[in-house]
N, C-alpha and C positions, 0 to 999 in steps of 0.2 A: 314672914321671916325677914329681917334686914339685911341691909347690904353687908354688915358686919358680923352677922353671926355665921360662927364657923362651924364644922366637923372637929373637935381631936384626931390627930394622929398619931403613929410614930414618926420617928424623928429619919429625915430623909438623909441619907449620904451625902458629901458634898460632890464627888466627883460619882458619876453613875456608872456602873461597870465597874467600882473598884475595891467593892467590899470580898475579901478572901474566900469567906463561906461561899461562896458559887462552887460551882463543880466548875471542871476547866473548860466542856463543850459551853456551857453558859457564859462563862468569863470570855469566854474568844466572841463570843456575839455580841455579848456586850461593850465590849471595847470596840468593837465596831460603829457604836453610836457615842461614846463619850468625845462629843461636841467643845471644842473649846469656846468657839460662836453663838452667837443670838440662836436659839431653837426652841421649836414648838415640845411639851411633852403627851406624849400620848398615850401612855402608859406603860406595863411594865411585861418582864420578859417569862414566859411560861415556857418551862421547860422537866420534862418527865414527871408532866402531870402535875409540878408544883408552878405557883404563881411567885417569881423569886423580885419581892419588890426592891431590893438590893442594886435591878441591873434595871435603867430606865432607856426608854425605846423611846426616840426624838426625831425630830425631821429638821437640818440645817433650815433656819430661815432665808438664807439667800438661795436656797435650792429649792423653793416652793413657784419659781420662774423656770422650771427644768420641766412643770408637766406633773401631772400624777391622773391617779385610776383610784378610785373607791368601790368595789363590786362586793356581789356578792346578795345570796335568794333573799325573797322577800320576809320580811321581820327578822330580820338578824343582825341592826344597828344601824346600819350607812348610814339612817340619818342624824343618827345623836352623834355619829361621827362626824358629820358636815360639819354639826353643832357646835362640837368640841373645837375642831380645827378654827374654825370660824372664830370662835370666842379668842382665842391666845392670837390669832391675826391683830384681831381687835383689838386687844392689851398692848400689843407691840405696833401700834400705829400703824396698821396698814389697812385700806379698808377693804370690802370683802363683796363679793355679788352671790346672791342665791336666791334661785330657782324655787319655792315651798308648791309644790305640784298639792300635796295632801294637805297642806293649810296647817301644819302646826310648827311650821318654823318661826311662827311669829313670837314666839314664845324668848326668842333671844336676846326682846328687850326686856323680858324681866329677869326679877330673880327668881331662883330656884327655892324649890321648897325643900328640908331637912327630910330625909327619914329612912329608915329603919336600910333599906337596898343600896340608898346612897353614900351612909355612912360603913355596910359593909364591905363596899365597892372603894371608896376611897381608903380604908382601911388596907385592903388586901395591894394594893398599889401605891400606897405614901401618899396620897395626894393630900395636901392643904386646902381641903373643901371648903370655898368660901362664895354662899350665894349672891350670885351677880348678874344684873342688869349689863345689857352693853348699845350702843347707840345704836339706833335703826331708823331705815327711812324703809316705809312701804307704796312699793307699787302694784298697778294693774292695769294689764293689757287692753289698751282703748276704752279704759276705766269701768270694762266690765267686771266688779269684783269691788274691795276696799284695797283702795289703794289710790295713790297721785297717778293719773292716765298717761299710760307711755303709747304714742303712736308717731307711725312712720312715715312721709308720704310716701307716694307712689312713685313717685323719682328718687327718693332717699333708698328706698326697698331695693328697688334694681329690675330686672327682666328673670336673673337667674336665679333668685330665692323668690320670688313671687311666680316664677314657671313648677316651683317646685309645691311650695303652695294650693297652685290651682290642678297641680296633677299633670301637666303638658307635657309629650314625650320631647326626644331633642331635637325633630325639624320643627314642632313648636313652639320650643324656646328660643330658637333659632329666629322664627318670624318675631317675637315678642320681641328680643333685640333690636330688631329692623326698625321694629315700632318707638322703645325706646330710644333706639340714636335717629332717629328724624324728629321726636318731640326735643332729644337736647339740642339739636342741630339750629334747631327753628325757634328755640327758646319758649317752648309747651310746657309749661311748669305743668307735673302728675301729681294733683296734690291728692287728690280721692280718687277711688274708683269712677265716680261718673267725667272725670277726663280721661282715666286712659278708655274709658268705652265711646267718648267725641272723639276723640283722633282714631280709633281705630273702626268706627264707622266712616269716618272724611276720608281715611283712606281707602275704603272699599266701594266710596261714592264715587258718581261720572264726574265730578269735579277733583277728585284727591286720589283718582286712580294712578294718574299719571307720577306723580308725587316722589314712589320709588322705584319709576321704572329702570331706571339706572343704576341700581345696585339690588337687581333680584325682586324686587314686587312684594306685595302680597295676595295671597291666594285667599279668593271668596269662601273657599273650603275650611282654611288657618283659620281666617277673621272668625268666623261663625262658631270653630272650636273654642276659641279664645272669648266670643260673647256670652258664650251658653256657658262657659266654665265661669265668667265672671257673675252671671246671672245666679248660680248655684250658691256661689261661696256667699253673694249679698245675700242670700236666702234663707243659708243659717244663721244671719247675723253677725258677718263676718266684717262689715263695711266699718263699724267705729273703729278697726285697726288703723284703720290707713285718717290721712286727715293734719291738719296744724290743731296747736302748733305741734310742730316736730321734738320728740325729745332730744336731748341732749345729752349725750351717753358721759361726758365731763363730770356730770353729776354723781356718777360710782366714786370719781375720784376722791373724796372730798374727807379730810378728818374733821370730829368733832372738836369743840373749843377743849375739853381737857386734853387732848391732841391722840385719843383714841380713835382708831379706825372709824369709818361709818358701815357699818351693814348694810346693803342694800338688799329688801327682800322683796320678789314680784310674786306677786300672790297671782296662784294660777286654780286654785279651784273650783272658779268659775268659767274654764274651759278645761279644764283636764279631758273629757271627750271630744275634744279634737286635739289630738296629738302632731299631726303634721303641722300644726298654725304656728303652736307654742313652740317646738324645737327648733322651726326657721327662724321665727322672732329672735328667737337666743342669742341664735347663728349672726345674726343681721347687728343685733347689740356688739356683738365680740368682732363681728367683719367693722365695724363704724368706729369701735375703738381702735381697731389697729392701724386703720388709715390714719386716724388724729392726732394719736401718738408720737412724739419724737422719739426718736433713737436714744437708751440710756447704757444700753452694753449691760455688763454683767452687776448688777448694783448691787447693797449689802441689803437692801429687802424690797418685795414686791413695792411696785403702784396700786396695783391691783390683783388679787385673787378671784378669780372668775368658776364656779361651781355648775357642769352644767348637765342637771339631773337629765333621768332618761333619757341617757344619750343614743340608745341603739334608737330609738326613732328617729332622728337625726340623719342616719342612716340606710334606712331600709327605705330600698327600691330607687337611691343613691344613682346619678350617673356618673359616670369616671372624670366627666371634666368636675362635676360638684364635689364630688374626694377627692380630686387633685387642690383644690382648690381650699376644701377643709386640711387637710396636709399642710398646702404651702402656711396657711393662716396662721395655727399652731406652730409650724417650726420658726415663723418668723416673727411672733410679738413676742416671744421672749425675751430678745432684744429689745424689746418697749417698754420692759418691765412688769409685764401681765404673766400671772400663772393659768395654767387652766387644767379645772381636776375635770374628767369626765367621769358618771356617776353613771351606773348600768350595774345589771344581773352577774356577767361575766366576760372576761377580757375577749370572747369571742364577738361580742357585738360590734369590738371597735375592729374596723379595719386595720391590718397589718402597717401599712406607713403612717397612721398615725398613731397606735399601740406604741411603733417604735420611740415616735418623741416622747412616751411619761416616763419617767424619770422614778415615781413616787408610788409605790402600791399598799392599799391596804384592800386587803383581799377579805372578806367577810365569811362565812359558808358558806356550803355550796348542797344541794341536794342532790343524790343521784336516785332517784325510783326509778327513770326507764331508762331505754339505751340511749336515748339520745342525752341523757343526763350525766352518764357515763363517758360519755365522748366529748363533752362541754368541760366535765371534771379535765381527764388527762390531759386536753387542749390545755387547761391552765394550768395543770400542776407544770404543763413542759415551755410556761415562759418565766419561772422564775428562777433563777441563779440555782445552780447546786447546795443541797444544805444538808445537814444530818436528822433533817426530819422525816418521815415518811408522810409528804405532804396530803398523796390521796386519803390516806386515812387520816390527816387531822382537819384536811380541810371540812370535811364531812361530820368530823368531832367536834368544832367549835362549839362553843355556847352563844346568847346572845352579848354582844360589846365584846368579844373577842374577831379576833381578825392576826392573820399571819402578812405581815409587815415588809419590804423593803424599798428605801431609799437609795436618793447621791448622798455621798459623804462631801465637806466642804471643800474637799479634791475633785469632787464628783465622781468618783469609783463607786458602784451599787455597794450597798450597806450586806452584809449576813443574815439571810433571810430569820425573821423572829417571829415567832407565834407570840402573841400580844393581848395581855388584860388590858382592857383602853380604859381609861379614865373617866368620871362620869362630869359630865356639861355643869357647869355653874349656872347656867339662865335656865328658866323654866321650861321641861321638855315637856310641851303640848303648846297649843295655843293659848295665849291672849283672850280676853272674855271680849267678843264681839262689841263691846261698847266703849272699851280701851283700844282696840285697835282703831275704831272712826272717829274717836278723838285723836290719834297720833295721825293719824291720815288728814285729816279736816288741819289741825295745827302746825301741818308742814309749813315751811316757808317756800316749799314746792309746789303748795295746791292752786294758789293765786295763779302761779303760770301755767300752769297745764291741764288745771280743771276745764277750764272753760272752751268746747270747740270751737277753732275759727273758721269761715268758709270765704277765704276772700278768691277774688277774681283771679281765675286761673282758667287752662286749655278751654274746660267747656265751654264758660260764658266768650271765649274769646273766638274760638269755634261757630257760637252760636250769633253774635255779632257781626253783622253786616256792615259793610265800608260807611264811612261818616258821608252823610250826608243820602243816605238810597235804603230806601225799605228792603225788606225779606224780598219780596216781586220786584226789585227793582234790578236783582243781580241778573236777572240772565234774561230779562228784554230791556232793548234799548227803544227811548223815545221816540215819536213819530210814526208815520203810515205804518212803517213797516211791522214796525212792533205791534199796531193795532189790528192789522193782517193776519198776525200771528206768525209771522216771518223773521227770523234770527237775522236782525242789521247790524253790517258789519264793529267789529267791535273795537274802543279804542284802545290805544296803549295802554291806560290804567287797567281797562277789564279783562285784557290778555294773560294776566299776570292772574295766579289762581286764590280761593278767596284765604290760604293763611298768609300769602306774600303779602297782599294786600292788610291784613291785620300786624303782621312782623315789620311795616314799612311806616305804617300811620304811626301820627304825631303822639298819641295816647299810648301807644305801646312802647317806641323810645323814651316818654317819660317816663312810664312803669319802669321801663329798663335801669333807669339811675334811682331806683325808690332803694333805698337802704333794705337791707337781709332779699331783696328778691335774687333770682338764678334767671332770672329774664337775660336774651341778649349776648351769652355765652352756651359754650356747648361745654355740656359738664362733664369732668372729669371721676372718670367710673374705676372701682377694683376689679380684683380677679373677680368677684360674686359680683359685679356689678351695680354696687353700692357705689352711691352717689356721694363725693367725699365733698364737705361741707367746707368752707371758709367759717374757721369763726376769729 
């Protein structure tokens, strides 16, 4: 099917919400969304059983910086909704991040195929079905998977999304910080896991015990938690996360030359069973944008739209500094110009202070077979605005691509909650035939840089290196009888000094220190998550 060929339709109103025939409870909804502004459409307003495509249900485009929520059980749309949303971001220049955990969101650089459900679908809702390709770039998580490899180092990560990561309760995150501020202190670049396991072996040694005795120590106990958990995670196969080059989250930013958005999609299929890995990574993408970010105040449309599927894992088993800190992130890159939809089962998975910031709901069905299904339903029917639906029952009545709706209005007042026929995707809802996605992968102009790992000289080798000019047996006997005694002779000023002073002090590491892109030689400055904010 080409880019060109359409669906027929009927002929759409010019103003939405303002055709007569509505009944009045309809027309008062509808006028609720009649947008004079840039806006997404999502489809149309269903009311006493009819689908009245007369009245069209919108999201202001500078209110997609306000937050949103997409829920709702499983196979009942959210993600052709992603899809949807995504594509008209993309039309309207602004680019997009998404998460494809099940692998067919790749499908959104093509076009769509015509037929028979899509043509009924766009019929019953006005829509100008016209299949469409939209620009994409694909990644994948330390390039396991197809995609351009996004990895993080181990300084870039932080102590508090990589504590979370490895499982460590909070006086072990606690120690991992201590670990982390003596390697920025001293200028330990963490680029892989085999340095942060040299420095936290050096300092559980009789040379690097001393190291923090002045601000709390490390306990042989901590260290050995902290080894055997790093030992674990290498063991699934966890270590090409971490590593250079580092990505560069700048990269979501970017429109394509006809000045449509870019899609950015991280293919996660290739680890979807490990769920804790992928929702920190997310987390650590969206913490590294918002440190980079300047301040834009309230703009007339995103920077960037940020989509971040299964989000209740995100979540679960959460300590209160780590949701204070998901909290602050969200209330404050708003102001940056980033939206961020979180994508989950039901509004019960997201914590209460950040529930509070989305702005934007599309509410899918919901199942109730047991009681706890039951108690998940009335939990959400009781965060949505007053409306004249009798929401438990229709939530539970939805079809699939329907979803009960509410937005900010361009005032930012919640919109009238609407029960909603959603529109059907323009790009192909499935995936990509495996041989077109590793050619769009292999022809990035992204692949050059980030295919290839780097392993340059950092903590370990630095760790592992003895003072210029003295072997490994030369550090701790000194020349003469004594030493051949086997007797500890007195030591000189240089050897007093412990052996990282001595590598932080030599000629070799002040030049490192002035090498262009290194963090050598500064103590780096960290976020609330403890993400290492980069100079670029």
């Amino acid at each position: 099917m080409s880019d060109s060929e359409t669906v027929p339709q009927a002929t759409v109103p010019e103003k939405p919400g303002s055709a007569p025939a509505l009944p009045k409870e309809a027309l008062e909804i509808a006028s609720g969304y009649a947008f004079a502004g840039p806006a997404l459409d999502l489809g149309a307003l269903m009311w006493a059983g009819e689908c009245l495509a007369d009245a069209q249900i919108r999201i202001p485009l500078p209110m997609l910086t306000r937050h949103g929520l997409v829920a709702g059980a499983t196979g009942t749309g959210k993600t052709k909704t992603l899809q949807l949303i995504a594509e008209q971001l993309s039309a309207q220049g602004v680019p997009v991040f998404l998460a494809d955990i099940k692998g067919d969101l790749s499908g959104i650089s093509a076009p769509g195929v015509a037929n028979d459900k899509v043509a009924a679908r766009a019929g019953e809702v006005h829509q100008k079905w016209t299949a469409t390709g939209f620009p994409a770039e694909f990644y994948a998580l330390g390039g396991l998977g197809e995609g351009v490899p996004v990895r993080a180092t181990v300084t870039g990560f932080g102590p508090v999304l990589l504590s979370k990561v490895l499982g460590l309760n909070r006086t072990q995150e606690q120690s991992l910080g201590l670990i982390f501020h003596y390697a920025d202190h001293k200028g330990l670049e963490l680029v892989d896991l085999k340095d942060l396991r040299a420095v936290v072996t050096f300092l559980t040694s009789d040379e690097g015990r001393g190291e923090l005795k002045n601000i709390g120590g490390l306990s042989t106990a901590t260290a050995g938690v902290v080894l055997r958990s790093l030992t674990a995670f290498e063991a699934q196969g966890m270590a090409a996360f971490f590593g250079e080059p580092e990505f560069d989250t700048a990269e979501f930013l970017r429109t394509a030359p006809d000045g449509r958005g870019l899609v950015s999609v991280l293919e996660l299929p290739a680890v979807q069973d490990r769920p804790q890995l992928f929702s920190t990574f997310l987390m650590w993408l969206l913490a590294d944008l918002f440190h980079d970010l300047p301040e834009v105040g309230d703009a007339e449309k995103p920077k960037l739209v940020f989509f971040f599927d299964e989000a209740h894992l995100l979540f679960k088993d959460a300590s209160r500094a780590f949701l204070d800190s998901i909290t602050q992130t969200v209330r404050l890159i708003r102001s940056k110009g980033v939206g961020v939809f979180f994508v989950t089962q039901t509004p019960k998975d997201v914590p209460g202070d950040v529930l509070a910031q989305l702005g934007n709901r599309v509410q899918h069905a919901l199942r109730a077979f047991t009681p706890d299904d039951q108690k998940a339903l009335a939990a959400t029917v009781r965060t949505f605005p007053n409306s004249g639906y009798d929401l438990e029952e229709l939530l539970t009545g939805l079809g699939t691509g329907e979803a009960v709706v509410t937005v900010l209005s361009e005032k930012g007042a919640p919109t009238p909650v609407a029960a909603t026929r959603l529109r059907a995707p323009e790009s192909l809802m499935g995936p990509v035939a495996p041989d077109a996605l590793r050619q769009a992968v292999t022809g990035s102009p992204l692949y050059g840089r980030y295919a290839q790992a780097v392993d340059r000289e950092s903590a370990y080798e630095r760790l592992r290196r003895p003072p210029a000019g003295k072997g490994p047996d030369e550090l701790t006997a000194a020349p003469g009888k004594e030493a051949a005694r086997g007797k500890a002779a007195p030591r000189e000023p240089e050897e007093e000094r412990s052996m990282v002073e001595q590598v932080v002090g030599s000629g070799m590491f002040k030049s490192l220190a002035r090498s262009i892109g290194t963090q050598i030689g500064r103590e780096i400055t960290r976020s609330v998550f403890g993400t290492a904010r980069r100079r670029r």
